[in-house]
C-alpha positions as CSV (number, residue, x, y, z in Angstrom):
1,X,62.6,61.6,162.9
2,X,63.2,58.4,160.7
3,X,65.4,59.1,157.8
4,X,65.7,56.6,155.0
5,X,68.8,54.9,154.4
6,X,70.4,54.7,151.4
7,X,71.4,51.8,149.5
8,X,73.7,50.9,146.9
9,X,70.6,51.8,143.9
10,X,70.4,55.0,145.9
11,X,73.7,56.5,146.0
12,X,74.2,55.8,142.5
13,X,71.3,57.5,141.9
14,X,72.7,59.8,143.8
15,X,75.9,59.8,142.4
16,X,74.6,60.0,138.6
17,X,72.6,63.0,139.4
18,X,75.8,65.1,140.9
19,X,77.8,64.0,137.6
20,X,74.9,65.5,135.6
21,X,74.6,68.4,137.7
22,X,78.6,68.8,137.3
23,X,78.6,68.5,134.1
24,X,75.9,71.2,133.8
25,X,77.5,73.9,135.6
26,X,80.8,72.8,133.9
27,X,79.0,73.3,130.0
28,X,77.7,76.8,131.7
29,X,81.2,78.0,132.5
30,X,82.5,76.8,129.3
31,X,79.7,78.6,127.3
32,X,80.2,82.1,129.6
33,X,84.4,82.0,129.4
34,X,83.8,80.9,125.3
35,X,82.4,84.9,124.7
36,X,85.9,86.4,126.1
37,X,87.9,83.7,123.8
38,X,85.8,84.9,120.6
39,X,88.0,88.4,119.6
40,X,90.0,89.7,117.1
41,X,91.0,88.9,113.6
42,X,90.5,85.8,112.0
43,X,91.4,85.4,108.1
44,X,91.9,83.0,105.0
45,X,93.5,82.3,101.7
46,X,94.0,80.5,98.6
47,X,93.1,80.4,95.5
48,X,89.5,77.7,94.4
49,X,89.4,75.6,91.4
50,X,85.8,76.2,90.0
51,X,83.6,73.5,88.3
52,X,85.1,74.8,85.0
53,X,88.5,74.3,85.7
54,X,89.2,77.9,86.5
55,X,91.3,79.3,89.3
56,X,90.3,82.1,91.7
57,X,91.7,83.8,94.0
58,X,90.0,84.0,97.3
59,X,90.5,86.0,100.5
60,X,88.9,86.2,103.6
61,X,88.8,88.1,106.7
62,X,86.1,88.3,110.0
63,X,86.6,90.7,112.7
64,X,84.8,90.1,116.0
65,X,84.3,92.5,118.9
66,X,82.4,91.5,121.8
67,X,79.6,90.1,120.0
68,X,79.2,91.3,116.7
69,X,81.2,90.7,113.7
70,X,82.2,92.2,110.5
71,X,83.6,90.4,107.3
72,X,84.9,90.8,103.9
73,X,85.3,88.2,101.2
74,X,87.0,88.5,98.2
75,X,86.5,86.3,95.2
76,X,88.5,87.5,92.0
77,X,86.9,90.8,91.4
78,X,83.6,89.9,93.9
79,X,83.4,91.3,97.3
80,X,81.5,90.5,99.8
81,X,80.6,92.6,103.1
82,X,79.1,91.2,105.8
83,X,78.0,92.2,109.7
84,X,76.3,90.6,112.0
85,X,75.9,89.2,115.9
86,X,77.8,86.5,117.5
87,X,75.3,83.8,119.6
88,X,78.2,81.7,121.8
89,X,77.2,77.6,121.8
90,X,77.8,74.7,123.3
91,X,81.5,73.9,123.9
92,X,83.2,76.6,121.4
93,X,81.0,76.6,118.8
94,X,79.5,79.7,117.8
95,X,76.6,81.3,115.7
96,X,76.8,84.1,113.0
97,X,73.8,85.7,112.3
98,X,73.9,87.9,109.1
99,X,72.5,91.2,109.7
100,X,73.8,93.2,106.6
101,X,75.6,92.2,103.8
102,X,76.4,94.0,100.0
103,X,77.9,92.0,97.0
104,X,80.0,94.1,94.8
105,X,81.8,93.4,91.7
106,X,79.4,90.3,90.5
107,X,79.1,90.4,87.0
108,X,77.6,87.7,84.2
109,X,80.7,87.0,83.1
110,X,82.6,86.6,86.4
111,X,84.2,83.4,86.5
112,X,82.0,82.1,89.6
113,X,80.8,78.6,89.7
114,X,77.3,77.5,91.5
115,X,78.8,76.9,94.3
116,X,80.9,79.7,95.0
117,X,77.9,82.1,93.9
118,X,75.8,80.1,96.5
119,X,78.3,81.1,98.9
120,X,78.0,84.6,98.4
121,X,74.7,84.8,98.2
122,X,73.8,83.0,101.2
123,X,76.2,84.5,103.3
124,X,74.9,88.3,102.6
125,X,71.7,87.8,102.8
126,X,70.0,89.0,106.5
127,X,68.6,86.5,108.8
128,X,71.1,83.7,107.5
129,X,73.4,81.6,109.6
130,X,76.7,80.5,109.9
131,X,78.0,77.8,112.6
132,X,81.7,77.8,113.5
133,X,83.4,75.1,115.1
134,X,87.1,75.0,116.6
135,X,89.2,73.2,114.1
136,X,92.7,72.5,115.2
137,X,93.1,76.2,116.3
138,X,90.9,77.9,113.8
139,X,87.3,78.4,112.7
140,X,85.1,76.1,110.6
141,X,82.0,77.5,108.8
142,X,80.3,74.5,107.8
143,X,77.0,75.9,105.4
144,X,80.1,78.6,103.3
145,X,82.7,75.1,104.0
146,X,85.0,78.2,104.9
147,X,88.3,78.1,107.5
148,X,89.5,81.0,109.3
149,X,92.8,81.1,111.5
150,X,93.6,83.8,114.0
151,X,95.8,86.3,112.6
């Protein structure tokens, strides 16, 4: 039996299909071991200056377990509640997907910007998402622009 060689195009074809394949398996394992790093308490502070030059306070916590989590936002007198499932991405990033979520406390006269309001509103209703990223050792939510640090 005649096997063909190989020539210097061939083994680095050869070689560019092993990096790929490495880098394949590598993503999977990263994406498998990124569900056991995803646990515990993760929370926020501070106060927000709104669009009419008001301060409020604002607090925020997210437990997760396994993969579900459970948050609570409070904006002056606003609260929000929120629970949901955790979807684990590509190299530490993960998705929040709302599944319940109850606003108390909003009032007409609360001193909530758009913004802010948007926030809240998006963020409790079911069905809506949230990415996190890593961020120097805590957790960006890019649509609420919302950090949370491990407690």
């Amino acid at each position: 039996m005649n096997l063909p060689s190989l020539t210097g195009r061939g083994i680095a074809t050869l070689s560019g299909v092993a990096v790929l394949f490495g880098g394949g398996l590598l993503a999977t394992w990263t994406n498998i071991n990124s569900a056991a790093e995803l646990s515990g308490r993760y929370t926020s502070s501070g106060q927000v200056l709104s669009s009419k030059g008001e301060l409020t306070e604002v607090r925020h916590s997210i437990q997760f377990s396994k993969d579900h989590f459970h948050a609570m936002t409070r904006q002056g007198d606003t609260i929000l509640e929120t629970s949901g499932s955790v979807e684990f991405g590509f190299l530490g990033h993960y998705l929040l997907r709302v599944e319940s979520g109850r606003i108390s406390g909003l009032w007409p006269n609360n001193a909530l910007d758009d913004d802010l309001l948007f926030n809240l509103l998006y963020a409790r209703k079911p069905g809506s998402t949230l990415k996190l990223e890593p961020l120097h050792g805590c957790l960006y939510a890019q649509e609420i622009r919302q950090v949370y640090c491990a407690q």
